[in-house]
C-alpha positions as CSV (number, residue, x, y, z in Angstrom):
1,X,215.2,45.8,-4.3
2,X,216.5,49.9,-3.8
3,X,215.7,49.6,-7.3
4,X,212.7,48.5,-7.3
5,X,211.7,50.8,-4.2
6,X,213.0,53.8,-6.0
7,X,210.7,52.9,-9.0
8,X,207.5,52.5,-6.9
9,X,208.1,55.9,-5.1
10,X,208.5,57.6,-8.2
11,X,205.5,56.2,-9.3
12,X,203.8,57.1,-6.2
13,X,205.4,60.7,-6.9
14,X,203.3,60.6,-10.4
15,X,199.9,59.4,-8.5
16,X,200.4,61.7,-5.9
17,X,201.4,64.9,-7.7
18,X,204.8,65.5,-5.9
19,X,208.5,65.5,-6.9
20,X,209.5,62.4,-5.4
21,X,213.3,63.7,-5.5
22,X,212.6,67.1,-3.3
23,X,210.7,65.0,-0.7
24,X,212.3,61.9,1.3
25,X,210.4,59.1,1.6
26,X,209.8,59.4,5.3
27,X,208.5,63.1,4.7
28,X,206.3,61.7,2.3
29,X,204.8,58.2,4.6
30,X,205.0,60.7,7.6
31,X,202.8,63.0,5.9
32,X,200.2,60.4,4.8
33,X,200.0,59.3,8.4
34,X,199.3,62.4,9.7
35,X,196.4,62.6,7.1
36,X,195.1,59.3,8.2
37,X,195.2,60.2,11.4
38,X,193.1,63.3,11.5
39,X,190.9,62.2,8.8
40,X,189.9,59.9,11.3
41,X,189.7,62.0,14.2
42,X,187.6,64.4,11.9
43,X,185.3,61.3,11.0
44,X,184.6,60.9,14.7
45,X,183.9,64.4,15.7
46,X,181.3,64.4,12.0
47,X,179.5,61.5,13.6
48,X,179.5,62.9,17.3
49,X,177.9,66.5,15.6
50,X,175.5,64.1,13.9
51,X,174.3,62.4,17.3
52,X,173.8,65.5,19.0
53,X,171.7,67.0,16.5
54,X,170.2,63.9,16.1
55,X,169.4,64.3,19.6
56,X,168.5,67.9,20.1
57,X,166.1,66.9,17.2
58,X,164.4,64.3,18.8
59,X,164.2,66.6,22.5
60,X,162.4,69.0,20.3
61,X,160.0,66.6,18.4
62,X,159.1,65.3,22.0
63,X,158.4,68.8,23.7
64,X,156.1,69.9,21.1
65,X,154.3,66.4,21.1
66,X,153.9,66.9,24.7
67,X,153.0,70.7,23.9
68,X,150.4,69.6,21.4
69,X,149.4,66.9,23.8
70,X,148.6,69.5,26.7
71,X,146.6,71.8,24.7
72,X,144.4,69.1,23.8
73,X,143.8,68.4,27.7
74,X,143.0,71.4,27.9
75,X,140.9,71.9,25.2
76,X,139.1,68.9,25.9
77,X,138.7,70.7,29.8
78,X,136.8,73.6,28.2
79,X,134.8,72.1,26.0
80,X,133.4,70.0,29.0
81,X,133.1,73.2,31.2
82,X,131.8,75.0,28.1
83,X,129.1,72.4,27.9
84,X,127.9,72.6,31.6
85,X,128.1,76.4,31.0
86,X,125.4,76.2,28.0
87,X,123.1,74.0,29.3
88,X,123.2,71.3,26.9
89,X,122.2,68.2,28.2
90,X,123.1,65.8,25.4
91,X,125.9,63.6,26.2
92,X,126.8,64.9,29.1
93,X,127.3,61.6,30.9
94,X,129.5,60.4,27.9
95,X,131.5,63.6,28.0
96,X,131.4,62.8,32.3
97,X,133.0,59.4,32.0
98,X,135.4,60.4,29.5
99,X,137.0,62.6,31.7
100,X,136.8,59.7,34.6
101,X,138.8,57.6,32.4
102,X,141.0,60.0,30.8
103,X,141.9,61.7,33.9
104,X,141.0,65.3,33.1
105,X,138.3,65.6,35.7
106,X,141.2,65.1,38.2
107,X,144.3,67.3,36.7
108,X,144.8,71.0,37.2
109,X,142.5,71.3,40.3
110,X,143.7,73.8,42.3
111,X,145.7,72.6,45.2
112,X,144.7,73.3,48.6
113,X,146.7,74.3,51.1
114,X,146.9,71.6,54.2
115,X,145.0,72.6,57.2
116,X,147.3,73.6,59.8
117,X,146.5,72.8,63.4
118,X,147.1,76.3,64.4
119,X,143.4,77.7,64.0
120,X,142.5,74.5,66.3
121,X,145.0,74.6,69.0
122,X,143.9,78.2,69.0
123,X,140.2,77.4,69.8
124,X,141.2,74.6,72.3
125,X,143.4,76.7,73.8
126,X,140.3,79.8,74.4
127,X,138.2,77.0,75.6
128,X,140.3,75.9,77.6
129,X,140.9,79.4,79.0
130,X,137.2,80.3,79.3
131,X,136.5,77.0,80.7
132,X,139.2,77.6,83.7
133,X,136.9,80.9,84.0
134,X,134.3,80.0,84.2
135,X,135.0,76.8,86.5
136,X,136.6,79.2,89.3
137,X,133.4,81.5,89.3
C-alpha cells in the first residue's frame, strides 16, 4: 500500500508540475487546502461585488426613471399653464380633467403657512381694551 501511495504521489507530482521528492506530502495536501480555501472565500467576495453593483445599478435605473418621470409632471404642468396663457380654448376641459385624475392640478402648490392665532388674540385683545374704555366713559 506505501507503494502504491508513493506511486500515486509521484504521479500527482507529474500532474501537478512539482518534484514530489523535495516536497512532503503533507506540504503538498496542505497547500491544496489552502487553495481551496481561499478560492472559495474569493468566489464569495466575486459574487458579493456582483450584488452590489447589481444593486447600485438598479438604484440608478430607478432615480433616473423617477427623474424622467418628474420632468414629465412638469412638463405636462406647463403645457396646461401654457394653454390658459394663450388663450386657446380647444380641449381645455380634457386637458382640465386630466390633471383631476392625474393629480397635477393638486402637486407643487405652494404651501401656505398655517394661520396663527396671534393676529386674532391681538384684535380680541384691542377690543377688548377699547371696549373696557369705552364702557367706563
Amino acid at each position: 500500500m506505501h507503494k502504491n501511495m508513493q506511486k500515486l504521489y509521484e504521479s500527482l507530482g507529474s500532474y501537478f508540475a512539482f518534484d514530489p521528492h523535495s516536497i512532503s506530502i503533507e506540504d503538498f495536501f496542505g497547500d491544496l487546502a489552502n487553495f481551496r480555501t481561499r478560492f472559495m472565500e474569493a468566489l464569495k467576495e466575486n459574487h458579493k461585488k456582483r450584488e452590489m453593483e447589481e444593486k447600485i445599478k438598479r438604484a440608478k435605473l430607478a432615480k433616473e426613471k423617477a427623474e424622467q418621470e418628474k420632468q414629465e409632471r412638469q412638463q405636462k404642468k406647463k403645457h396646461l399653464i401654457d394653454m390658459h396663457k394663450d388663450g386657446d380654448e380647444t380641449g381645455v376641459m380634457d386637458s382640465l380633467m386630466e390633471a383631476l385624475q392625474s393629480g397635477a392640478a393638486f402637486r407643487d402648490r405652494r404651501k401656505r403657512t398655517p394661520r396663527t392665532d396671534n393676529r386674532r388674540t391681538g384684535l380680541e385683545r384691542s377690543r377688548s381694551r377699547h371696549n373696557t374704555n369705552t364702557m367706563g366713559r
